[in-house]
KEVEXDO-599106 format. One record per atom (N, C-alpha, C): residue number from 1; residue in three letters; atom name; y, x, z. Coordinates in Angstrom, 3 decimals. Atoms other than C-alpha are relative to their C-alpha. Last residue first. Example, Ala and Ser with C-alpha at 12.3 -4.5 7.8 and 13.67 -1.06 7.14 Angstrom:
<recs>
k 2 r Ser a N py -1.190 px -0.820 pz -0.060
k 2 r Ser a CA py -1.060 px 13.670 pz 7.140
k 2 r Ser a C py 1.090 px -0.770 pz 0.730
k 1 r Ala a N py -1.190 px 0.890 pz 0.000
k 1 r Ala a CA py -4.500 px 12.300 pz 7.800
k 1 r Ala a C py 1.200 px 0.900 pz 0.000
</recs>
This chain:
<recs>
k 101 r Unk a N py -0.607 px -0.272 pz 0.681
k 101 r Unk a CA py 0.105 px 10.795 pz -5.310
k 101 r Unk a C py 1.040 px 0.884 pz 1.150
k 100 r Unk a N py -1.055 px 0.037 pz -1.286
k 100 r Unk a CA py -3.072 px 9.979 pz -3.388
k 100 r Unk a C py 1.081 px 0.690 pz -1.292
k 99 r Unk a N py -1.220 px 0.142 pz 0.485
k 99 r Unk a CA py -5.841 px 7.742 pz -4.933
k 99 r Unk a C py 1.223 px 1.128 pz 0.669
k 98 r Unk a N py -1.121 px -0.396 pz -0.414
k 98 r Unk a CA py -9.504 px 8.453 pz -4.453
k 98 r Unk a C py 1.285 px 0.211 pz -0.536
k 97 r Unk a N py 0.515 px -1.453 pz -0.350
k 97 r Unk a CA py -12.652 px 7.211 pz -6.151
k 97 r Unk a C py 0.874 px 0.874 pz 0.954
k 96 r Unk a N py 0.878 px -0.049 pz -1.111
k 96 r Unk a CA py -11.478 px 3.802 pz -5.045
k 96 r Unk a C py -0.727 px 1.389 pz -0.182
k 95 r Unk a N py -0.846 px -0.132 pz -1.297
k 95 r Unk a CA py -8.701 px 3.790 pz -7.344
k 95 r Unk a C py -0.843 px 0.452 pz 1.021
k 94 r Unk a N py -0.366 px -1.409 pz -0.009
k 94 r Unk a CA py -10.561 px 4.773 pz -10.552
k 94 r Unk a C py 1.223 px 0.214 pz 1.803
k 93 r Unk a N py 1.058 px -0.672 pz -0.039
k 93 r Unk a CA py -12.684 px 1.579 pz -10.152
k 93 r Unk a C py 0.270 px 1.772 pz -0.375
k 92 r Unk a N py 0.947 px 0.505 pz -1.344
k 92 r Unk a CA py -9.831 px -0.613 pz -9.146
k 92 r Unk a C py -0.882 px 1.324 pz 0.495
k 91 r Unk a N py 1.509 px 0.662 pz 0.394
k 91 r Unk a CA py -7.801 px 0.330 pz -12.472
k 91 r Unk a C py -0.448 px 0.504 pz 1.798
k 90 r Unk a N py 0.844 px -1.559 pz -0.112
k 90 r Unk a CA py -3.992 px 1.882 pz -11.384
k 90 r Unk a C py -1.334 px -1.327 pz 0.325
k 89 r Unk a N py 1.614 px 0.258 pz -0.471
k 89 r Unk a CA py -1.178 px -0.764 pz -12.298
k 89 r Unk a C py -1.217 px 0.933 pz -0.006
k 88 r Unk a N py 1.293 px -0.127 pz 0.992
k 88 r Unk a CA py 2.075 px 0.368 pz -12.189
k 88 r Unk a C py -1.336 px -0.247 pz 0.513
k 87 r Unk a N py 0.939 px 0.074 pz -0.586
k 87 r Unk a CA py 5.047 px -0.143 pz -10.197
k 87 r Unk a C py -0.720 px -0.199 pz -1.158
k 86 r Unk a N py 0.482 px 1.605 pz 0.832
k 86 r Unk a CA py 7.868 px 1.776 pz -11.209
k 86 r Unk a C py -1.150 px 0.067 pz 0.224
k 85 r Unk a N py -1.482 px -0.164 pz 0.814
k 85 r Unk a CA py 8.428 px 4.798 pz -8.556
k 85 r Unk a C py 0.103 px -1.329 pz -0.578
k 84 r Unk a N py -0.972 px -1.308 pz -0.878
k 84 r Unk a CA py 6.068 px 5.237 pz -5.449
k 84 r Unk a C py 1.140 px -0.142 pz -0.707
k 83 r Unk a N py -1.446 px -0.009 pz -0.076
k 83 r Unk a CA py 4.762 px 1.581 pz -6.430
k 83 r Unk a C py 0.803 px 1.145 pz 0.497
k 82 r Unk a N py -0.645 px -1.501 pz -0.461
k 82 r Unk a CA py 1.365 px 2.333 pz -7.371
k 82 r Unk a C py 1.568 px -0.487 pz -0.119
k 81 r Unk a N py -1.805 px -0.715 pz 0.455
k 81 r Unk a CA py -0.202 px -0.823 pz -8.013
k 81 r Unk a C py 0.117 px 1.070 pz 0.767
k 80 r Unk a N py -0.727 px -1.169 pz -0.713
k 80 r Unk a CA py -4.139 px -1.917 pz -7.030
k 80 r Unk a C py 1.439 px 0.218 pz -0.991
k 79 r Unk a N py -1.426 px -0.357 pz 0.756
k 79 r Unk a CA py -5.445 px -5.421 pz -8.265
k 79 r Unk a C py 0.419 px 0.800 pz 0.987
k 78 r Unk a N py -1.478 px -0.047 pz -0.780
k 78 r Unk a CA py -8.811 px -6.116 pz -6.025
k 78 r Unk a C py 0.586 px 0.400 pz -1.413
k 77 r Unk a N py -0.763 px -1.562 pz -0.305
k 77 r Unk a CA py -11.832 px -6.860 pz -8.513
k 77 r Unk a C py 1.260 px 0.073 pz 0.150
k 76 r Unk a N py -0.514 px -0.734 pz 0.763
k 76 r Unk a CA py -12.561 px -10.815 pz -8.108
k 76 r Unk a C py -0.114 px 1.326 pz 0.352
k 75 r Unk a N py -1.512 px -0.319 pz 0.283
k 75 r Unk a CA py -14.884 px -11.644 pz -5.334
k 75 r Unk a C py 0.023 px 0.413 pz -1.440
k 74 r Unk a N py -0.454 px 0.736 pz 0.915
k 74 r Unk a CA py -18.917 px -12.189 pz -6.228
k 74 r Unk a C py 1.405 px -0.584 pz 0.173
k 73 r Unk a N py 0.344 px 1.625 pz -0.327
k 73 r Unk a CA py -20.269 px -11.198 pz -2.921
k 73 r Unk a C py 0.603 px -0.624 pz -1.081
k 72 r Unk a N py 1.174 px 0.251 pz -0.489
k 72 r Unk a CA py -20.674 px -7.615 pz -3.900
k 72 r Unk a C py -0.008 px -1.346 pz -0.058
k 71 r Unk a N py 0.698 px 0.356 pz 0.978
k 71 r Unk a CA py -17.322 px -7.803 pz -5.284
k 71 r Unk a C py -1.365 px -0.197 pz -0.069
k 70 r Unk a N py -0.639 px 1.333 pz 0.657
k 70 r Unk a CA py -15.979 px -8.519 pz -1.593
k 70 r Unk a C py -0.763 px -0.160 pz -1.259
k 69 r Unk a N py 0.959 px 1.269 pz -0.380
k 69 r Unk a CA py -18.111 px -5.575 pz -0.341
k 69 r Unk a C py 0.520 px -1.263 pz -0.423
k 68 r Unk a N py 1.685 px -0.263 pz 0.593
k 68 r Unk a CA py -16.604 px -2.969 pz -2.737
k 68 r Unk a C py -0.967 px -0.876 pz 0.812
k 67 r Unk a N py 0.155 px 0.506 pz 1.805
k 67 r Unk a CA py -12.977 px -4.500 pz -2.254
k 67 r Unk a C py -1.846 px 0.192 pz -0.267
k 66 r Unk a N py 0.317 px 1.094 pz -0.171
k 66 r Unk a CA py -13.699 px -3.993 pz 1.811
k 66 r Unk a C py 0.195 px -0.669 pz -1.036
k 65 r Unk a N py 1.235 px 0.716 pz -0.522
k 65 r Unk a CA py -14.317 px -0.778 pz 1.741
k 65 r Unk a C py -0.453 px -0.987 pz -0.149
k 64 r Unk a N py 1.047 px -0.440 pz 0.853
k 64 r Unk a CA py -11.870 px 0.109 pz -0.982
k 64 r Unk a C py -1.188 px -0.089 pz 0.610
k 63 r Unk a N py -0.099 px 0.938 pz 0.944
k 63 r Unk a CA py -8.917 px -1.820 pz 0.659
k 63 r Unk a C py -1.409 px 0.647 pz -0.703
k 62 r Unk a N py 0.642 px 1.395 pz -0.343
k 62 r Unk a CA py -9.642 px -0.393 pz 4.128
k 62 r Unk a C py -0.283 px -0.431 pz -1.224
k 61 r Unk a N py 1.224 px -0.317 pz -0.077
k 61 r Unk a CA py -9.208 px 2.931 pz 2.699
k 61 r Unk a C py -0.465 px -1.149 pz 0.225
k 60 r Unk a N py 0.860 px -0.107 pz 1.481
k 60 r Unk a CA py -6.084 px 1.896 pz 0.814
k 60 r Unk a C py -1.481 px 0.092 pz 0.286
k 59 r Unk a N py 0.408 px 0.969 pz 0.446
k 59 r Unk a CA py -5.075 px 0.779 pz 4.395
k 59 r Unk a C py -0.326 px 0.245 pz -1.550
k 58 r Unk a N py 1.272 px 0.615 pz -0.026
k 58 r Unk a CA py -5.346 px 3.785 pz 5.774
k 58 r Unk a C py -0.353 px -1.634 pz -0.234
k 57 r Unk a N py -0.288 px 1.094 pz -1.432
k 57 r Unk a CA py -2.700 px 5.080 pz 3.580
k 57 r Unk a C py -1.154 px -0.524 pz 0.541
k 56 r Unk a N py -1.526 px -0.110 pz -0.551
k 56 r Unk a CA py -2.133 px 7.654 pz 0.876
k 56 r Unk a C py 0.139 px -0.599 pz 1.171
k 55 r Unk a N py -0.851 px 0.788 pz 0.428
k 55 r Unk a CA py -5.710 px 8.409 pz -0.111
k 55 r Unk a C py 0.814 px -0.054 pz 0.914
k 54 r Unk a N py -0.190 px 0.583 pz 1.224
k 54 r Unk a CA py -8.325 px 10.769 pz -0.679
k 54 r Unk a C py 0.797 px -0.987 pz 0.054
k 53 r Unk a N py -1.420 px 0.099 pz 1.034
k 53 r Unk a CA py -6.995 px 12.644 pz 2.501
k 53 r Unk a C py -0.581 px -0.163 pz -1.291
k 52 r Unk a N py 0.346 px -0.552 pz 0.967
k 52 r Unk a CA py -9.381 px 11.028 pz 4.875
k 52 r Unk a C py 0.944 px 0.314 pz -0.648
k 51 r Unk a N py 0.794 px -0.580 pz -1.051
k 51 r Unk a CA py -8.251 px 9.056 pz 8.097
k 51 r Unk a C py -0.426 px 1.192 pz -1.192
k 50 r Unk a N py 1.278 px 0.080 pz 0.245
k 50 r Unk a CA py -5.006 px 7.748 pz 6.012
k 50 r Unk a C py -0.878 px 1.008 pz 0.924
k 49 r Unk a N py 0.981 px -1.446 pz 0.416
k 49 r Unk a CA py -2.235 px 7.898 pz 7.872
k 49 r Unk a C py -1.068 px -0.452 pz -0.107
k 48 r Unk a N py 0.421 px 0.660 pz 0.636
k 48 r Unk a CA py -0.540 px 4.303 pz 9.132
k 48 r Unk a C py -1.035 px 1.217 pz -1.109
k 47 r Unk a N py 1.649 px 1.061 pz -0.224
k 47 r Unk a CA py -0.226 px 5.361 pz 12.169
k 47 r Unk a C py -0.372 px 0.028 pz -1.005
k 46 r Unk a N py 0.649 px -1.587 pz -0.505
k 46 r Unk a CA py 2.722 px 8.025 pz 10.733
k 46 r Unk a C py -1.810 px -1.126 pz 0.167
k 45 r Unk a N py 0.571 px -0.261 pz 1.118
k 45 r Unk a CA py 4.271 px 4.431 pz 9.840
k 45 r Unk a C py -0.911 px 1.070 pz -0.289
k 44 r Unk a N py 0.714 px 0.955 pz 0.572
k 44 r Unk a CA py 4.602 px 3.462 pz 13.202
k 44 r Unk a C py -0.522 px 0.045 pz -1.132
k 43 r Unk a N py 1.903 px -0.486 pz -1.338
k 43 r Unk a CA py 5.668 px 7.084 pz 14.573
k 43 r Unk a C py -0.913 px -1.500 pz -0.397
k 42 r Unk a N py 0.592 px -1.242 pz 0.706
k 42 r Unk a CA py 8.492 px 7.314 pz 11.451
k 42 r Unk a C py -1.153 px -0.334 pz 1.047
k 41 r Unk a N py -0.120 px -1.133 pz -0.842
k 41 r Unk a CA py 10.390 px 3.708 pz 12.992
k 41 r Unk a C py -1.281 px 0.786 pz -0.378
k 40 r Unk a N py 1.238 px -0.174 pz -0.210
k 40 r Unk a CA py 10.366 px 0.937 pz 10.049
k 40 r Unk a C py 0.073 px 1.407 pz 1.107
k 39 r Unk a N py 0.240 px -1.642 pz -0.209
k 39 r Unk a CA py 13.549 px -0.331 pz 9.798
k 39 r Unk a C py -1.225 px -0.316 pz 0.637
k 38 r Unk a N py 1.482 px -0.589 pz -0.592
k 38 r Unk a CA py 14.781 px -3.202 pz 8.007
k 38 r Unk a C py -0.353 px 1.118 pz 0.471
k 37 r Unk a N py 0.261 px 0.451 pz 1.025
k 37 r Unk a CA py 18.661 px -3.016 pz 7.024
k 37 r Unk a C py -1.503 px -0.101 pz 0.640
k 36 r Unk a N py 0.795 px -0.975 pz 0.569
k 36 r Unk a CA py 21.355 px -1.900 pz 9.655
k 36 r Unk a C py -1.287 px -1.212 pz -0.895
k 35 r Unk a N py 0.563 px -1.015 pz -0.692
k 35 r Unk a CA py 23.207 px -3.949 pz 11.544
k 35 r Unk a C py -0.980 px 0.622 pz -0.183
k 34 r Unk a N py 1.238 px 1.139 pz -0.485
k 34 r Unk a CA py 25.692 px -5.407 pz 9.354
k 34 r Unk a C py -0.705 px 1.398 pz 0.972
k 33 r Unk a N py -0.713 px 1.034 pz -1.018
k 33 r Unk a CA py 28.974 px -3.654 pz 8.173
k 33 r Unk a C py -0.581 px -1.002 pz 0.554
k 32 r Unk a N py -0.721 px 1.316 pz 0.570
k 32 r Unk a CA py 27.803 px -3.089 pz 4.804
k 32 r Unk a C py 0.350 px -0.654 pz 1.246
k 31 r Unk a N py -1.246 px -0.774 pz 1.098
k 31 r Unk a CA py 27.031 px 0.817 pz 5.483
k 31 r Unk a C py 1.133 px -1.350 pz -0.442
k 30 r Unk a N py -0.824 px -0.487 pz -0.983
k 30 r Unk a CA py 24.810 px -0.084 pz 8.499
k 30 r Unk a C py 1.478 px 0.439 pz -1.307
k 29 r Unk a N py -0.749 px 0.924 pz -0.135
k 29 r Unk a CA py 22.906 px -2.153 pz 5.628
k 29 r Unk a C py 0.973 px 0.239 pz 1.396
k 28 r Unk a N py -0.703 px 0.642 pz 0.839
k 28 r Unk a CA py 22.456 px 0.696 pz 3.350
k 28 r Unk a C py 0.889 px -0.960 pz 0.707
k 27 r Unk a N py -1.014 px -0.990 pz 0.289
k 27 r Unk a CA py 21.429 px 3.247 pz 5.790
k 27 r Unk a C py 1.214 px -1.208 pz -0.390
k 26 r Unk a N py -0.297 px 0.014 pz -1.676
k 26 r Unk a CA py 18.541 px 0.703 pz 7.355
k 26 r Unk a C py 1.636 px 0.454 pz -0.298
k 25 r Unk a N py -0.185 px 1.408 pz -0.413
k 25 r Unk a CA py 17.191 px 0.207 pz 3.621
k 25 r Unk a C py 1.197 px -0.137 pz 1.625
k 24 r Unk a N py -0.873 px 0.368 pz 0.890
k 24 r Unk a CA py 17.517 px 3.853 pz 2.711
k 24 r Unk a C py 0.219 px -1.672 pz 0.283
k 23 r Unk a N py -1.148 px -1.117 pz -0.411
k 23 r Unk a CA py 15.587 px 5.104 pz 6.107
k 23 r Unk a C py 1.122 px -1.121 pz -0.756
k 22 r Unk a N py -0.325 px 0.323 pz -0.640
k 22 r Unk a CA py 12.793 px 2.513 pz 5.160
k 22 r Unk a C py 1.600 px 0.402 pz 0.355
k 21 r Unk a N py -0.136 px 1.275 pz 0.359
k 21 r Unk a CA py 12.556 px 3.625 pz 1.496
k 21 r Unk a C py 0.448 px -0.501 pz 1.524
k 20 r Unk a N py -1.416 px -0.006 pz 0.430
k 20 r Unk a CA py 12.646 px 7.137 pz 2.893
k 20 r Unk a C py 0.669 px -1.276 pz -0.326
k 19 r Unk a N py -1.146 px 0.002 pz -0.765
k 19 r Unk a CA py 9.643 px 6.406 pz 4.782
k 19 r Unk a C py 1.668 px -0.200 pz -0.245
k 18 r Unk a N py -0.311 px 1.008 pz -1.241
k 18 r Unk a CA py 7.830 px 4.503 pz 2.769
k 18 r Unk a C py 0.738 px 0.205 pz 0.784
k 17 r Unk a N py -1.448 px 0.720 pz 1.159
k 17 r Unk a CA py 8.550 px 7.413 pz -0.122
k 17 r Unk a C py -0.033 px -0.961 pz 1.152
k 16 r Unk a N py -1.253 px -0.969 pz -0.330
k 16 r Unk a CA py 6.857 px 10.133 pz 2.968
k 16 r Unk a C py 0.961 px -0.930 pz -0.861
k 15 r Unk a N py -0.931 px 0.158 pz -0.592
k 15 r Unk a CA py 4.121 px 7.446 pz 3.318
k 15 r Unk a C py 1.227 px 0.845 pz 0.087
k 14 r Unk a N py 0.295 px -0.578 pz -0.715
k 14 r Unk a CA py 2.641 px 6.920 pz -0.286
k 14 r Unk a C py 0.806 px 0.084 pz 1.091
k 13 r Unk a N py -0.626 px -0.548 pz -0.432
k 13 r Unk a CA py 2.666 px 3.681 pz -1.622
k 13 r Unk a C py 0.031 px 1.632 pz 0.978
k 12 r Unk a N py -0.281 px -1.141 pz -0.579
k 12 r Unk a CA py 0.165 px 1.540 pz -2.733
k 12 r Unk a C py 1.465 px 0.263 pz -0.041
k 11 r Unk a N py -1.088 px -0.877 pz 0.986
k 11 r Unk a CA py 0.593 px -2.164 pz -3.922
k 11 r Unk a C py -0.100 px 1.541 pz 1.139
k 10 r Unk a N py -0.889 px -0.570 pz -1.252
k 10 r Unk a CA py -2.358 px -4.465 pz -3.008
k 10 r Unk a C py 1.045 px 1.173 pz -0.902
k 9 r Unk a N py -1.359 px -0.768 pz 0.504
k 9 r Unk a CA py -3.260 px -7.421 pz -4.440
k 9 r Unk a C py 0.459 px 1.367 pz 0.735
k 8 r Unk a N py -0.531 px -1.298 pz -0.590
k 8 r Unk a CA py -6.628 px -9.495 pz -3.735
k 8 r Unk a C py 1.173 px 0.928 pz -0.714
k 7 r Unk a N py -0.643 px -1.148 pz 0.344
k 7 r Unk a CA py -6.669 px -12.309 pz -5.530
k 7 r Unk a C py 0.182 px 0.819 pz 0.994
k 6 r Unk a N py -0.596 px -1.391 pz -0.921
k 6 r Unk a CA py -8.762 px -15.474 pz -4.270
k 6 r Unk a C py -0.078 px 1.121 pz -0.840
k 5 r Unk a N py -1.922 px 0.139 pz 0.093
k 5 r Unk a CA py -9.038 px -18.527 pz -7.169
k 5 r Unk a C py 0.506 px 0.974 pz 0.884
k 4 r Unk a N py -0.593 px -0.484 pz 0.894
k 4 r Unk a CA py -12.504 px -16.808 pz -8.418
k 4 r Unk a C py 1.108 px -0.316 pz 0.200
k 3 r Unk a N py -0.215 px -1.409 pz -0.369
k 3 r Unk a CA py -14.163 px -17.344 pz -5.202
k 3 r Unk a C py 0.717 px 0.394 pz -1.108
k 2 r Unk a N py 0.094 px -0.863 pz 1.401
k 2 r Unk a CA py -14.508 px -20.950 pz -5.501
k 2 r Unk a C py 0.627 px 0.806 pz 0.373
k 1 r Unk a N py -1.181 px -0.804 pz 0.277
k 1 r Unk a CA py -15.203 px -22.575 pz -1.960
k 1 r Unk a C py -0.159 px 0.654 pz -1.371
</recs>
């Protein structure tokens, strides 16, 4: 296997914009006379609480466990984004110190 063609990607988010983002999706398509737009129900995404508050989601935590054993084994370094507004790229090795916006 060559380890250099796997990308890890992940795009943060914190959950109070996930939520609204859900909300606004659901709003939109009850508005177009459909039945509402994706919806994410607040107690599923609530799960998704980071265990620590250095970061927004517990999957950022996953991503920094399991980025720092991936490069161990000679993975690429994950690609982190911040999509709360325009998505921007936030360096690996300043992500994993802790991210939360």
């Amino acid at each position: 296997m060559r380890l250099h063609d796997i990308r890890i990607v992940f795009v943060d988010v914190p959950l109070s914009v996930s939520k609204g983002r859900a909300k606004t999706r659901y709003m939109v398509g009850l508005n177009n006379f459909d039945l509402g737009g994706r919806w994410v129900p607040s107690f599923v995404a609530d799960k998704q609480k980071a265990k620590s508050n250095r970061f927004n989601t517990a999957n950022a935590e996953t991503l920094v466990s399991m980025g720092s054993k991936l490069e161990a084994e000679g993975f690429p370094t994950p690609i982190v984004y911040d999509n709360t507004d325009i998505a921007k790229k936030i360096d690996f090795n300043e992500f994993r110190k802790g991210y939360r916006e």
